[in-house]
C-alpha positions in Angstrom: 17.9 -8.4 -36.4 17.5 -4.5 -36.4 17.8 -1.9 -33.6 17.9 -4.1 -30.8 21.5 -2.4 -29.6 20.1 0.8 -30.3 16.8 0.4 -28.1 18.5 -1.5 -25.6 21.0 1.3 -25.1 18.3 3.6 -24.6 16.1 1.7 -22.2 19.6 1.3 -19.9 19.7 5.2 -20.1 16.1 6.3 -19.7 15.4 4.0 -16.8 18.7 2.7 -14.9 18.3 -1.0 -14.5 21.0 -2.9 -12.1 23.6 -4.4 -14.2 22.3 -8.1 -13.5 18.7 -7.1 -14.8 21.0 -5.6 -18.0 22.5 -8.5 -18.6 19.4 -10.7 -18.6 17.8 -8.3 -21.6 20.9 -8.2 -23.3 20.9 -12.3 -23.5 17.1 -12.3 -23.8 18.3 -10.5 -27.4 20.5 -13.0 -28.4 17.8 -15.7 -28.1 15.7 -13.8 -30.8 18.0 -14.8 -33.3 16.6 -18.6 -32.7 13.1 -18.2 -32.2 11.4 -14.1 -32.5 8.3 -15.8 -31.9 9.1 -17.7 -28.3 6.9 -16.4 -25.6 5.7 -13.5 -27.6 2.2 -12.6 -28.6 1.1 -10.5 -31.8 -0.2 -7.2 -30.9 -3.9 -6.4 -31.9 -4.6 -4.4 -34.8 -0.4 -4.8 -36.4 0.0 -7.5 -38.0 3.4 -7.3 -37.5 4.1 -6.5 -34.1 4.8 -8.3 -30.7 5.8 -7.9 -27.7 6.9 -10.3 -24.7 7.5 -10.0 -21.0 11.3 -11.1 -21.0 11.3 -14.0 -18.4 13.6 -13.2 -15.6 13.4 -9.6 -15.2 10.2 -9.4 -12.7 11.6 -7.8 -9.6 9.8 -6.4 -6.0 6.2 -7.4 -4.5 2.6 -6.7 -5.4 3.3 -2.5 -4.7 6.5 -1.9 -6.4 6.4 -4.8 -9.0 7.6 -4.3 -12.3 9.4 -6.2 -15.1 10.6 -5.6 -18.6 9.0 -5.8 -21.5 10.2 -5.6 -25.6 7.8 -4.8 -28.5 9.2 -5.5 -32.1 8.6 -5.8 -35.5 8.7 -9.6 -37.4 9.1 -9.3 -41.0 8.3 -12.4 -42.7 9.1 -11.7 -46.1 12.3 -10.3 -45.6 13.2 -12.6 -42.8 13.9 -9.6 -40.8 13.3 -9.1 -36.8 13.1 -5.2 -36.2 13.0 -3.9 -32.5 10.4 -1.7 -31.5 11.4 -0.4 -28.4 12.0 -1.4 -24.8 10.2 -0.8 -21.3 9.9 -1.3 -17.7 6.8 -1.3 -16.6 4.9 -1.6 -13.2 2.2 -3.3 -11.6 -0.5 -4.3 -13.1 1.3 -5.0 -16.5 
């Protein structure tokens, strides 16, 4: 696993989630070690990217939704999991 420390770091500093909605990315990270491919789907047109809503992080109504979501790289030949990058997003997502 690549860059997920580094991305994560820089999602806490660009958008300043609560520490509980922290912590639940930063084990959502640890569970890509076990399966990359759980709850993600493979981005159109990269064969090689995905991206996945991380369960848990949804927070507010219909207005002021918005959860967290994580795009990253799977390499298959090299057995390698490279994060993308890191994002909270709002309603619709």
């Amino acid at each position: 696993m690549a860059d997920f420390e580094d991305r994560f770091e820089a999602w806490a500093d660009r958008d300043n989630p609560s520490p509980d909605l922290r912590f639940v990315v930063a084990e959502w990270i640890l569970t890509r070690m076990e399966d990359p491919y759980e709850g993600a789907q493979r981005e159109p047109g990269f064969p090689d990217l995905w991206s996945v809503r991380i369960r848990g992080t949804a927070v507010g109504q219909r207005a002021s939704f918005t959860m967290v979501l994580c795009s990253f790289w799977i390499n298959e030949a090299e057995h390698r999991v490279t994060c993308d990058n890191f994002a909270t997003l709002g309603y619709p997502v």
